[in-house]
Each structure stands twice: as C-alpha cells, then as structure tokens.
C-alpha positions as CSV (number, residue, x, y, z in Angstrom):
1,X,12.7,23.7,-6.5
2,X,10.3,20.8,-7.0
3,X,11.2,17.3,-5.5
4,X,10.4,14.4,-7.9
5,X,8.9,11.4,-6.5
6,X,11.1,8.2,-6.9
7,X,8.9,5.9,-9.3
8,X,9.4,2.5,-7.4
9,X,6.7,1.8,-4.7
10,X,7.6,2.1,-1.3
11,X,4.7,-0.1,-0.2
12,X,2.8,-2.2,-3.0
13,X,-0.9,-4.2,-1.8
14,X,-1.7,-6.7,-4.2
15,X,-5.0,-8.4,-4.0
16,X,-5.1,-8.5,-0.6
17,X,-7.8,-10.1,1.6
18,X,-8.7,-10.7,5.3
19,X,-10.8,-12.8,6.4
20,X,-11.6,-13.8,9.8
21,X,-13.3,-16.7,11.5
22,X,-16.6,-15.9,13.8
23,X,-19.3,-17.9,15.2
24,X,-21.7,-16.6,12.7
25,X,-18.9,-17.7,10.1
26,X,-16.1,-16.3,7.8
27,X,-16.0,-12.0,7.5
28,X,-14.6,-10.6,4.8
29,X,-12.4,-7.3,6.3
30,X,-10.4,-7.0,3.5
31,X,-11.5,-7.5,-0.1
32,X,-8.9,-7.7,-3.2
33,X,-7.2,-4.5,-1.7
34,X,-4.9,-3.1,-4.6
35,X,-2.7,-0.2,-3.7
36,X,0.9,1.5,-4.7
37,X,2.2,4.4,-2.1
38,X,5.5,5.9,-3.5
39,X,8.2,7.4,-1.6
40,X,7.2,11.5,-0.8
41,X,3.7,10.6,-1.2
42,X,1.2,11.5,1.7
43,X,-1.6,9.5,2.2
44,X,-4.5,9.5,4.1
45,X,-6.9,6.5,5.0
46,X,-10.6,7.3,5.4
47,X,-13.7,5.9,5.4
48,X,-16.4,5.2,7.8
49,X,-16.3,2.9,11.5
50,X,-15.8,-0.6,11.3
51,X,-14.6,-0.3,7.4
52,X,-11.7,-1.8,7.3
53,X,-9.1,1.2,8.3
54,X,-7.4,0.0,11.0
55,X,-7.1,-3.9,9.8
56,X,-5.7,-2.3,6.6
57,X,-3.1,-0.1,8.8
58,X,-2.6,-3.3,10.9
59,X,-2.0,-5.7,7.6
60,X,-0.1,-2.7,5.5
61,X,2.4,-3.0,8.6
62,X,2.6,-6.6,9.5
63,X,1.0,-6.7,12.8
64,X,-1.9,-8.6,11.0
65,X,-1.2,-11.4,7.8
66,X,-3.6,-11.4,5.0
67,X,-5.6,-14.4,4.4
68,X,-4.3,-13.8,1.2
69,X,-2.4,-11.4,-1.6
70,X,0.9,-9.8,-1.0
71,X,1.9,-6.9,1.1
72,X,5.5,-5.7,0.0
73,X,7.4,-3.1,1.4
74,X,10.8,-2.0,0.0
75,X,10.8,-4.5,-2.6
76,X,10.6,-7.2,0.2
77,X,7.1,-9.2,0.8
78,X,6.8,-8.7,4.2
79,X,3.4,-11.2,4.2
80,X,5.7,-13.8,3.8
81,X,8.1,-12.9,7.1
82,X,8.5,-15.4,10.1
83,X,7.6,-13.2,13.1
84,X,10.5,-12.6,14.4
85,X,11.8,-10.9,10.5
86,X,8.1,-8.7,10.5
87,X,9.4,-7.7,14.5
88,X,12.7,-6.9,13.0
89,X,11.4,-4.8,10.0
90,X,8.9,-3.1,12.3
91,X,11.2,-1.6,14.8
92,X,13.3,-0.1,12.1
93,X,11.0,1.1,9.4
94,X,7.2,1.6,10.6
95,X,5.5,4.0,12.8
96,X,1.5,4.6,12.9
97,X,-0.3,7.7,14.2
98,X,-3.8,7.8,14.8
C-alpha cells in the first residue's frame, strides 16, 4: 500500500536571506533561499563547509531570523514570532540531528 504525500507544505522558505554584519562588512549566508518540504518527504541538506547548511537548519527552525523572506511552518510564519512564541513552537514541533 502506497502512502500519498499531503500536498500542503509542511515547511515553505520564501526568498529568504541572511546576512550578517562583520568588520570587513555585510556577508551574505543566505541568498533568496526558495524551498517547499511536504509532509512524508525526506530531505537531506548537503553541500560543502562553511556553505550555508547549518545557518539554513538554524533559520528553517527559528533559532536564527532571516534578514529577510519568510520562513513558514504549518501554515504559521514563524519569522515573524516574538521569542518567547518561536521557544514555544520549538519545544513542541522541531528536533535537528546532525
């Protein structure tokens, strides 16, 4: 028996970008990151050091805001939750393995 895959995203990136502030000046991390993971999908995240990976883990779960573009998660924009909401959503719905 085959499972079908629900067709709403379970996590949506839309044009999302990082940048950060050094004393050489602004880095781009993140670049206009599109990307739509559905529920029963398995994803993997490669690419080599000091790409991007773990910034994109760290944004995609809302331990890290984008500079801008919208990370949404179940419908709900979670770049747009006070701190204590992203804490909240964390504990009940994320876990990371590396």
């Amino acid at each position: 028996m085959q499972r079908s895959l629900n067709t709403d995203p379970i996590l949506r990136l839309e044009a999302v970008k990082l940048t950060l502030v050094s004393q050489a000046g602004p880095v781009n991390i993140l670049n206009g990151i599109e990307l739509v993971i559905r529920e029963g999908e398995a994803v993997g995240l490669v690419g080599p050091s000091g790409s991007g990976k773990s910034t994109m883990l760290m944004v995609m779960t809302g331990l890290e805001r984008p500079s801008s573009g919208k990370v949404i998660v179940k419908s709900r924009e979670l770049s747009a939750f006070s701190e204590d909401e992203a804490a909240r959503f964390r504990r009940g719905n994320v876990g990371i393995v590396f």
